[in-house]
Every structure is written in structure tokens, then in C-alpha cells.
N, C-alpha and C positions, 0 to 999 in steps of 0.2 A: 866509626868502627870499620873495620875490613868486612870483606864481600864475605871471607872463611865464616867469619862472627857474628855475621847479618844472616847467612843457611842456618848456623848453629842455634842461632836464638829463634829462628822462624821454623826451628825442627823439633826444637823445644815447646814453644807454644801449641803447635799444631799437636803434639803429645799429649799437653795440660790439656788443650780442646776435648780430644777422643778421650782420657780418662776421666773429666769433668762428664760429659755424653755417655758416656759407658755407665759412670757411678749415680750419674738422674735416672735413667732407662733402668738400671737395679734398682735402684730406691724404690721408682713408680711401678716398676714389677713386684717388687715387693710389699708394696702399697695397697696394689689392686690382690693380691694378692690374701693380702690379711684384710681387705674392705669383704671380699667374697665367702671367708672363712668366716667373719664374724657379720655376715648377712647368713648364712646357712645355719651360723649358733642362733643368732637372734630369731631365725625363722622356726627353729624348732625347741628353741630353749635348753637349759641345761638339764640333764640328767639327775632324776632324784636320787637322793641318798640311799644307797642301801641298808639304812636302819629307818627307811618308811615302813618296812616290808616285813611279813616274815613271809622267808623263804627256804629252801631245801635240795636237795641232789635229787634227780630223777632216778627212773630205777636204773637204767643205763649207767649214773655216773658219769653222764660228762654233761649234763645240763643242769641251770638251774630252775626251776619250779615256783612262781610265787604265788602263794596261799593267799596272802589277804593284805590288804594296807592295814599298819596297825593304827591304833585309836590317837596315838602321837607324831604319827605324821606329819614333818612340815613341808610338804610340797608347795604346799598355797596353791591359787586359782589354776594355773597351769602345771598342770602333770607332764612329764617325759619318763615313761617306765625305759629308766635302765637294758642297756642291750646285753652288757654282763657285769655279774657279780662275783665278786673273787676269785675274778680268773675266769670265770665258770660264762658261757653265754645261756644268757635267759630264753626259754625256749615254750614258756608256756605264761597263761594268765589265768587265775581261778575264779578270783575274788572281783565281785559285781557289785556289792553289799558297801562298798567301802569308798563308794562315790556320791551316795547319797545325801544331799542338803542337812538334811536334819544332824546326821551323826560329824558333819563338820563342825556345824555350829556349837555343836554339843562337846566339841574339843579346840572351840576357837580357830576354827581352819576358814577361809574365805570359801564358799560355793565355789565348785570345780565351775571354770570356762570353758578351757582345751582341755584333750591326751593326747597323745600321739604314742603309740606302741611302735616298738622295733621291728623292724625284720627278719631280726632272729628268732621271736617267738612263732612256732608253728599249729599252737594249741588252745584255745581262749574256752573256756569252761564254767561249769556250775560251781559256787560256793560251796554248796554242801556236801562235795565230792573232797573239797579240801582237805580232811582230816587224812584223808590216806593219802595223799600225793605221790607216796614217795611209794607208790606202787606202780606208777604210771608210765608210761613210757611213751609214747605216741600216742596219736589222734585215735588211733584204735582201741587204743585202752579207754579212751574215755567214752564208746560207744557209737563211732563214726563209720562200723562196717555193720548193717545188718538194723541199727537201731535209732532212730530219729526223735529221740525225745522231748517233751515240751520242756525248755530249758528253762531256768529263774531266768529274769527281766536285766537285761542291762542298764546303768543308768535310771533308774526312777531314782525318783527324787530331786533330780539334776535339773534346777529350774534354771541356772543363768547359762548352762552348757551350750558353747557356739562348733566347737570344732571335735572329729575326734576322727585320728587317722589309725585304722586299723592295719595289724601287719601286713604287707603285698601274700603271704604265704600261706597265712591261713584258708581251711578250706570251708570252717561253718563260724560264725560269730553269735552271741547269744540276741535275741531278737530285744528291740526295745519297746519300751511303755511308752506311751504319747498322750497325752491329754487325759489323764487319770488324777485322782487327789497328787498333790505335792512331785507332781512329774512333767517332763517334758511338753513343755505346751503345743508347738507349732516344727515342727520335723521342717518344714523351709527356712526356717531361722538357725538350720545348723548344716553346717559343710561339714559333709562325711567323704573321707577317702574308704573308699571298700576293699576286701582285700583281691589283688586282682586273680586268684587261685581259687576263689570264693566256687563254692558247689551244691550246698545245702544253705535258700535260705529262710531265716528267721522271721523276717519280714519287723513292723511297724506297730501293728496293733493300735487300732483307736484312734490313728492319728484322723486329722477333719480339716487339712490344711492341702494334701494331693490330689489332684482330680485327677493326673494321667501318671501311670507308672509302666515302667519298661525294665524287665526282666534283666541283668547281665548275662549276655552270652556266656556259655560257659557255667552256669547254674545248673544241675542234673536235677535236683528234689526243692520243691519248695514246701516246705516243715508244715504241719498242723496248729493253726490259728495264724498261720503268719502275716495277712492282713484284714484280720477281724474286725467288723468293726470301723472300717474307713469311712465315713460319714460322704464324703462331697469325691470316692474315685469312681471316675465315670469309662474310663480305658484305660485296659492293662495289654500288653506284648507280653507274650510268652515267647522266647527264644527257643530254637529248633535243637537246644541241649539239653530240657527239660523231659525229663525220665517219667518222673513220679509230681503229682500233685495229692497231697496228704487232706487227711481230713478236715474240713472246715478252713482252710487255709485262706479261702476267699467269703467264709458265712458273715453276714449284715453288713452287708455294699449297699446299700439301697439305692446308691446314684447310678452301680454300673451297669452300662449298656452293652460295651463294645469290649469284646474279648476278642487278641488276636493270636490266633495257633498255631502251632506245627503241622506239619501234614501229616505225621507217623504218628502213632499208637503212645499212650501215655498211663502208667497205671495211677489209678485213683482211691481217693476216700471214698465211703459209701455218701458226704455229703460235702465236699470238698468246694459245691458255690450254692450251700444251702442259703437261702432267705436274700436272693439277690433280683426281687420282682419287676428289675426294668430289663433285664435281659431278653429281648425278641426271639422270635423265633429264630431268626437265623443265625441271632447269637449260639441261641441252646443248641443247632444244629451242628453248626461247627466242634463246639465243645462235644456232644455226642460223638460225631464225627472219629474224635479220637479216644474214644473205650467209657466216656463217663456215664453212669446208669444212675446216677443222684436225682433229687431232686433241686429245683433253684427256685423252690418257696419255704 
């Protein structure tokens, strides 16, 4: 062939080359591309059905509200509560009651493993506030300025439960059962993400599996009874954004020794580290230190 038709055919090739190279490098982008999409599903699973649920309008109207899991749920062992429902983003969670062991079995559901809650939820509350929901509106409606109540128990009865990722947004979460009849045995055996906006906490209860615990920065009150009860916590951090420490929040520690505190003034329970009799003296100093006039027998 001529020199013309020897460029031509080698201008040719060298084309096929860069679009064959151009169409791998798309392929493999879009390869990796849906390998990362469906490691991010797989990591957090698919989205339950919005007929797990009942749920409802906030009083605002632009959120939705869920009440309770219903008794015919099929989520199976791992939950992913829904970020929105009909349109609507979910903005709260009520129901605590609808996780437990028993009432699976009781509807042929397999024991919860994971949850993992949205980020759009800003609200995680009491069951028995449910019936009215659709009065609520914010964290403040359900008693987040002014009133710290002892909340129902999240999760009891959740014996195979490993993981459960609460919303980054939330500001109190309902505290959990640990080592009671038909309830979470071992608090180390489960990876909890916390929410990172977290401010009021709930604490543990009962659990016999932590010996050192450390406060999230960023915690203003720690709730009444929120680690009752800890059999084997021998040290606890208190973080320098701790406000309020409520009543009994720390009662039958019997291990702990070592409390570490803030330097500034803290308001108290009248018995907020009642019956905790290894604490020394210069444990109880320190705690004194910062406003506490309790007893720690």
C-alpha cells in the first residue's frame, strides 16, 4: 500500500486504540463505581417497607412520625428505618416496644441483629407518648427543655442484637436494659454508633461487662439512673460539658473507684453516686469539689 494509506490506516488504529482505552477506563469507572454503591447498600442494607410501620404527619406537616413497628413486619434480623415516607422525611422514632425478642417470635420475625436509623430523624422517644404523636413537633414537645424523664428501656429483650447506629442528630436517645431477664446481655458484644449531637445521656443500666467508661464531650446532663447498677465500672470521665448529673445516675457501682471531673461547678441529684463504697477519699473530694452534697453509701 502507499505511504497516504499506511498514515491512514495507522491514524485509524491509533483512534480504535484511545476509544477502546477511553471505553475500559468508562467501563472500570463505572464499575468501581457501582462496586462502591452497592458496598454502601450492602453495608447498611435496604430500607424497610413503609407498611412495617404505623406512621403519621407531624404537627408541622412536613414530617413524618413513626409510632410503632407493626405486629406484621417483615423486616427480618436487620432493620434500616426509612429516611422518608411518602415523600415525607422521617424525622422521629417512638416505638422501643417493637424490637423485642419475644414479640418477634410471636409473629415469626427472626430476633433483630442491626438498626441503623436515618439522619433525618431528629427525635427517638417514649412508646407510650405514641398515641398522640401528631401533636408533636420537635424535641421540645416531647420534653427536652426543662424535663429529663426516666424514659421506657430501649431494646430489652433484644438478645442476638450486635449493631445499632443511632441518628448523628439526635440530642437524647432512650437509655438501654443490659443484663436483666430476656435482655441484652453483654453491652461489649454490641457496636453502637451514638448520635454525634448527643446531650442528655441515658446511660446502660445493669450492664457487668464495662469497667472504664468515658463521658462524650459534648454531653450537658446525664439522666437519673443512667448507670445503675454497673457491676465491674471501676472509672468513669466526666467531660468538661457536663451541666447536671441527676439523681442516682451513678447508684450501685460497687467497683468504682476513680471518678474524673470538670473543674467548674455541676448541678446535682440529692444521691446521684449513692451506694458506690470504693470511692476514696479523694475520689469524694473532687466530686464534692464540684457542688455534690449526696451521700456515696
Amino acid at each position: 500500500s502507499s505511504g497516504g494509506d499506511s498514515a491512514a490506516e495507522l491514524k485509524e488504529a491509533a483512534g480504535a486504540a484511545k476509544d477502546a482505552l477511553k471505553s475500559t477506563a468508562k467501563t472500570a469507572a463505572g464499575a468501581a463505581k457501582d462496586a462502591v454503591k452497592n458496598t454502601g447498600n450492602a453495608a447498611a442494607g435496604k430500607p424497610a417497607e413503609a407498611s412495617d410501620f404505623v406512621y403519621g404527619l407531624n404537627k408541622a406537616k412536613n414530617g413524618v412520625i413513626i409510632s410503632r413497628v407493626r405486629d406484621d413486619a417483615k423486616f427480618g434480623a436487620h432493620l434500616v428505618v426509612p429516611a422518608e415516607i411518602e415523600g415525607f422525611p422521617v424525622v422521629a422514632f417512638l416505638d422501643e416496644s417493637g424490637f423485642n425478642d419475644f414479640y418477634a417470635k410471636q409473629n415469626n420475625r427472626p430476633p433483630l441483629e442491626s438498626v441503623v436509623f436515618p439522619d433525618s430523624i431528629t427525635y427517638m422517644g417514649n412508646f407510650s407518648i405514641s398515641d398522640k404523636y401528631n401533636e408533636y413537633e420537635t424535641h421540645e414537645d416531647y420534653g427536652y427543655k426543662g424535663k429529663y424523664e426516666y424514659d421506657h428501656c430501649a431494646f430489652n429483650g433484644c438478645e442476638s442484637l450486635k449493631r445499632i447506629v443511632f441518628p448523628k442528630n439526635v440530642k437524647m436517645v432512650p437509655p438501654i436494659w443490659v443484663t436483666m431477664t430476656n435482655s441484652i446481655k453483654n453491652l461489649k458484644s454490641i457496636d453502637i454508633t451514638w448520635p454525634e449531637a448527643l446531650e442528655i445521656w441515658n446511660g446502660f443500666r445493669n450492664d457487668d461487662s464495662i469497667t472504664e467508661l468515658v463521658i462524650p464531650n459534648g454531653v450537658k446532663i446525664i439522666n437519673s439512673n443512667s448507670f445503675n447498677n454497673m457491676k465491674s465500672l471501676t472509672t468513669v470521665t466526666i467531660p468538661d460539658s457536663v451541666e447536671v448529673i441527676l439523681d442516682e445516675a451513678f447508684n450501685d457501682c460497687p467497683q468504682l473507684s476513680t471518678v474524673n471531673m470538670p473543674a467548674h461547678a455541676i448541678t446535682y441529684g440529692p444521691q446521684s453516686f449513692s451506694n458506690c463504697p470504693k470511692l476514696g477519699i479523694a475520689a469524694q473530694k473532687a466530686i464534692k469539689d464540684t457542688g455534690y452534697t449526696g451521700s456515696f453509701k
